[in-house]
N, C-alpha and C positions, 0 to 999 in steps of 0.2 A: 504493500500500500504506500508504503514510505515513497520507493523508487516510481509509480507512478504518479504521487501529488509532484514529486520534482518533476518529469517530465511534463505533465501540465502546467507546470508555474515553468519550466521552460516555455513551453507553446504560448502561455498568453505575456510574456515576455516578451518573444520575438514576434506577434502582434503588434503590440506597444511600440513594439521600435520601430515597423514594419508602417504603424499608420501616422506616425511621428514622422519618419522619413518622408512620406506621400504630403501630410500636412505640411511640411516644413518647403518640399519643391514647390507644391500650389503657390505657397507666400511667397518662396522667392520670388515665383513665376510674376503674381501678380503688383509686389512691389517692383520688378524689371521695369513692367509693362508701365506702370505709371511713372516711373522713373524715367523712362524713354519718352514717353507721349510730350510731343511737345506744348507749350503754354500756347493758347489762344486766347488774342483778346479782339474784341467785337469794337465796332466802332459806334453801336447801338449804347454800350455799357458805358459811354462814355459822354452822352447825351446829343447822338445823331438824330435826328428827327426823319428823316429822306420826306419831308411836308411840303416841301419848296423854302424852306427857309433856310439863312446859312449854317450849315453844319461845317465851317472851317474849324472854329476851337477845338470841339468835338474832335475832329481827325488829328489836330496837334496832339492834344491832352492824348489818345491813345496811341500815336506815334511816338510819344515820347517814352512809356512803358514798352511798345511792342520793342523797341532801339536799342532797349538797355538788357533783354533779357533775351541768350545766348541760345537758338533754334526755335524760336519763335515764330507765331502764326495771327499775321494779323488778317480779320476777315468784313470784308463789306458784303453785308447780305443781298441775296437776291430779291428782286421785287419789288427795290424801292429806289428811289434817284436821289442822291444828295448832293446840294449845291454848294460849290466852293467857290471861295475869292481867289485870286492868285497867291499861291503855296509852295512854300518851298520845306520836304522833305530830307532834313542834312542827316549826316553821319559825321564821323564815325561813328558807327554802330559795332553791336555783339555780332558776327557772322551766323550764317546759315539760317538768314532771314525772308519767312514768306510771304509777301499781301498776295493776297486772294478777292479777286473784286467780281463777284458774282452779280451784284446791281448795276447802277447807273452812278456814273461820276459827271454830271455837268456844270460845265463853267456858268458864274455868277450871270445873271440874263444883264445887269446892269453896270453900264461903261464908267460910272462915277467910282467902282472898287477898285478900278487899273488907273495905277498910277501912269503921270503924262511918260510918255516911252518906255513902259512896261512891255518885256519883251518874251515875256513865259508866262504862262499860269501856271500847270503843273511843273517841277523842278524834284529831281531826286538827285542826289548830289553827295559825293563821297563817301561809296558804299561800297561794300566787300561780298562775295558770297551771297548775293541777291536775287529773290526770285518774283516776278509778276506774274502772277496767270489765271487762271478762271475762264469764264465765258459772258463777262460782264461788258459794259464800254463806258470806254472815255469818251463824253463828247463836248466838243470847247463849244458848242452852243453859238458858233459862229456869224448868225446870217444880220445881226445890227452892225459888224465889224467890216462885212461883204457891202452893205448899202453906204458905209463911210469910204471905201476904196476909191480910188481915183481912177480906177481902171472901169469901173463900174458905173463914177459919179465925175465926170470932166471935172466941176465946181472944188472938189474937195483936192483939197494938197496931198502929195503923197507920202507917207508916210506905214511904220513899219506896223505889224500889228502882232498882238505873241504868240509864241509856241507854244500849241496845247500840252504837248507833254514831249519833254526835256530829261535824257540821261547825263551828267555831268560825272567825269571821277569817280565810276563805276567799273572796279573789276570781279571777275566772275561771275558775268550778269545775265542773265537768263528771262524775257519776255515770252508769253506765253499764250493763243487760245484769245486774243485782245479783240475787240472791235475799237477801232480811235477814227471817230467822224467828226464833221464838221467842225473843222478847227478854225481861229479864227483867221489865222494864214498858213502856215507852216504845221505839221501834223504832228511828225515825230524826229526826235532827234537825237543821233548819242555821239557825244563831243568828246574827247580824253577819257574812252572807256578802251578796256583792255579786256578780252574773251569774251565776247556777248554772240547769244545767241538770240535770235527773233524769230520766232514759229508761229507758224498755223495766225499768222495777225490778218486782220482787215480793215483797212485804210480807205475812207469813205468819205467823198462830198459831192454836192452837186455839178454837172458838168459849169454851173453858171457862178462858182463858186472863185474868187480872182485869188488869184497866186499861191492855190491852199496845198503846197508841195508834200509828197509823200510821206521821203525819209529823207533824210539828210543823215549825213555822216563824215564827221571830220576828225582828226588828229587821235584817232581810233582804231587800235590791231587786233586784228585777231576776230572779226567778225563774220559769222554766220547768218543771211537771213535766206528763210527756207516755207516752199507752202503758204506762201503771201499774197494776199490777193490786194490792189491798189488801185483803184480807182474816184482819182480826183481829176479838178480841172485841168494840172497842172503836170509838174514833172514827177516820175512815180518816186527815183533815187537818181540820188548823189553820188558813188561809190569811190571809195580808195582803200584798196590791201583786201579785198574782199570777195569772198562768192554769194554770187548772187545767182542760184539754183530753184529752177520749179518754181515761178513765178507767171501770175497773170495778169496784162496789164491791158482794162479797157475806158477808151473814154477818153485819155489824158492828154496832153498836150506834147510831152514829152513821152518818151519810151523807158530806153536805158542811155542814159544822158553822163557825160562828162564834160563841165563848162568849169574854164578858168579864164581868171581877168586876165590883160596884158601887161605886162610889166612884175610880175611875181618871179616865184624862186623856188627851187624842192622839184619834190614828183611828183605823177602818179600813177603807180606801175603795180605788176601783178595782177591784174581785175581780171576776173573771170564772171559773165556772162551767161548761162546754159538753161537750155530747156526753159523757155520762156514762148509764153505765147502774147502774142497781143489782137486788139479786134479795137479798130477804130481810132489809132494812136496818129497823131498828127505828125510826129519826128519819130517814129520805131528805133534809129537809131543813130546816136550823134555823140560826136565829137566837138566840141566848142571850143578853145584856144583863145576866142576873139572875142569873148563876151564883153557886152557896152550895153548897160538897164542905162543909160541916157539919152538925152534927145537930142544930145549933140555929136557927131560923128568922136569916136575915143581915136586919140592920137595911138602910131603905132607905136610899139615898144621895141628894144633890143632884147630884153628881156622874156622870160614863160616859165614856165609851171614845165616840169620833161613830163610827157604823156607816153607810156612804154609799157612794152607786155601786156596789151590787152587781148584777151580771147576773149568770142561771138561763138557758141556753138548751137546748133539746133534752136535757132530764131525761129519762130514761123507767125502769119498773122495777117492783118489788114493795117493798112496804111490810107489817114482819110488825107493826105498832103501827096504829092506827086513827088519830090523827093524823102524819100524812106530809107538812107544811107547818108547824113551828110557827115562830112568830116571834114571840117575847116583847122588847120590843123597851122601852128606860127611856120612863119619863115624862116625865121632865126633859129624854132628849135622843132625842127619837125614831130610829126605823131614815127614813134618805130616798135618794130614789133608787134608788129599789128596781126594777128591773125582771124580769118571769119571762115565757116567750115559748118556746112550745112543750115542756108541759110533761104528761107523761104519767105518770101512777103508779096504782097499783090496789091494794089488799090479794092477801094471799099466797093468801088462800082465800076465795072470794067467798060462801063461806057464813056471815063473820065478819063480812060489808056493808060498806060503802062508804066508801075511807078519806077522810080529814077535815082540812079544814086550822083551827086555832088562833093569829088575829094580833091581837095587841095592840102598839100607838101606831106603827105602821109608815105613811112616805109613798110610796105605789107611784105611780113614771114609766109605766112600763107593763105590763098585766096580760094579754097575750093565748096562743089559746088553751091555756088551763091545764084538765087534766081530770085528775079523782081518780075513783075509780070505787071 
């Protein structure tokens, strides 16, 4: 009897330890889990209203928590629109930071919050490890900013208006899944960013929309924009050091565009071009060297900007201008490295004939099949 209670007080021994060890993995398990799940803060908890009325404090006050604490998840709900003054989003921040903008982000309706030469509204600006994504949109609320244009209104002076949303001093940066409409000029822009990527975005305003430029991108490496779709008035990108891959460009004014003033300095070289389609683009594809926004003829210069290594591969599309290739290219410092390589465009209406390409002092590496029709 003796040796069978020790064998039972064995057995519920190693029970004991057996459901101790089982309890003891759950807990780990489950304090991992919360230990890992990152902090989310809401921009609701912070006294967002999305009513129409300004919800800027609000988005400070919880910028300023979501900044400070290290994988972080800041979230704009869907289903409501909240209305911002022009903001600027600074770092340094904790890295490995996410806004998530599920709603609607629109610009203040009223021109008295923009200061005189206010040149951004949104502004994110020296950040590390950064993510934007959702399926929400930015929209700069742009069409009081369109009727003060001088392009639109001879009477009014010309004058610059802001960028709806502005990447500054941004490395590791990651855009995502965006709609960015009606800007009040210039749409999006990432300036002295280092590794960014731009996906699946859609870039949107009315064809009657004056000067409301795609993307811009300047003094910026290491940039991916991918599965973009861009249709504005005006020009879709700006590009330097970049691919710009799987792209749709209808409506615009410009296609895939490169314009430098006269009299500059540097390069810009590297650019690649591919699998792009366009439908109804006025310049499908240009080179500018010569650009003059004056009314006065621009003196020439000795000076340029070197335009080099650019590839054009699998262009295809409609061109509603007669020339659909121009490339005006300095005297002084030619376009080189030029190659285009499978490249198809036609006019919108074939009864307007056959569109045309326009190059001047350009050095083409390779020129194959290229057909305008």
């Amino acid at each position: 009897m003796m040796m069978s209670s020790v064998g039972s007080d064995n057995r519920l021994n190693l029970w004991s330890t057996a459901l101790f060890l089982i309890f003891s993995v759950l807990f780990g398990l489950i304090a991992t889990s919360a230990a890992t799940s990152p902090k989310q803060f809401n921009v609701d908890d912070y006294g967002a209203k999305g009513d129409g009325g300004d919800d800027s404090e609000a988005f400070v006050k919880a910028w300023d928590d979501f900044c400070s604490t290290q994988g972080s998840v800041l979230l704009v709900p869907m289903n409501r629109t909240y209305h911002l003054k022009p903001i600027k989003f600074s770092g340094p921040c904790k890295s490995e930071l996410r806004l998530q903008i599920y709603g609607t982000i629109k610009a203040s309706p009223h021109l008295s919050d923009y200061k005189e030469g206010e040149r951004h509204w949104m502004m994110f600006e020296n950040l590390n490890d950064f993510v934007v994504e959702g399926r929400g949109r930015i929209n700069g609320n742009g069409r009081k900013w369109w009727q003060r244009s001088c392009k639109v209104n001879k009477s009014m002076p010309c004058k610059a208006a802001p960028t709806a949303l502005t990447f500054y001093k941004c490395n590791n940066l990651r855009v995502t899944d965006m709609i960015i409409q009606n800007a009040q000029q210039m749409h999006l822009i990432f300036q002295k960013c280092k590794n960014v990527k731009a996906l699946n975005l859609l870039v949107h305003a009315p064809e009657n929309s004056p000067n409301t430029d795609g993307i811009h991108i300047t003094d910026t490496e290491n940039i991916l924009i991918k599965n973009s779709v861009i249709r504005t008035d005006n020009s879709a990108a700006y590009v330097s050091n970049v691919l710009v891959n799987r792209a749709r460009i209808s409506g615009t004014t410009n296609g895939v565009r490169i314009k430098t003033w006269q009299g500059g300095s540097g390069y810009a070289k590297n650019i690649v071009f591919q699998n792009i389609v366009m439908r109804n683009v006025s310049n499908p594809i240009i080179i500018d060297q010569n650009y003059c926004d004056q009314e006065e003829p621009c003196h020439q210069q000795a000076s340029a900007v070197q335009v080099s290594n650019i590839v054009y591969k699998n262009i295809r599309g409609t061109s509603a201008s007669e020339v659909a290739i121009k490339m005006d290219c300095s005297k002084s410092h030619p376009c080189s490295g030029i190659r285009m390589v499978d490249i198809g465009i036609s006019r919108v209406s074939s009864a307007a004939g056959t569109a045309k390409s326009a190059i001047a002092n350009v050095k083409f590496r390779e020129n194959t099949n290229v057909f305008l029709n």
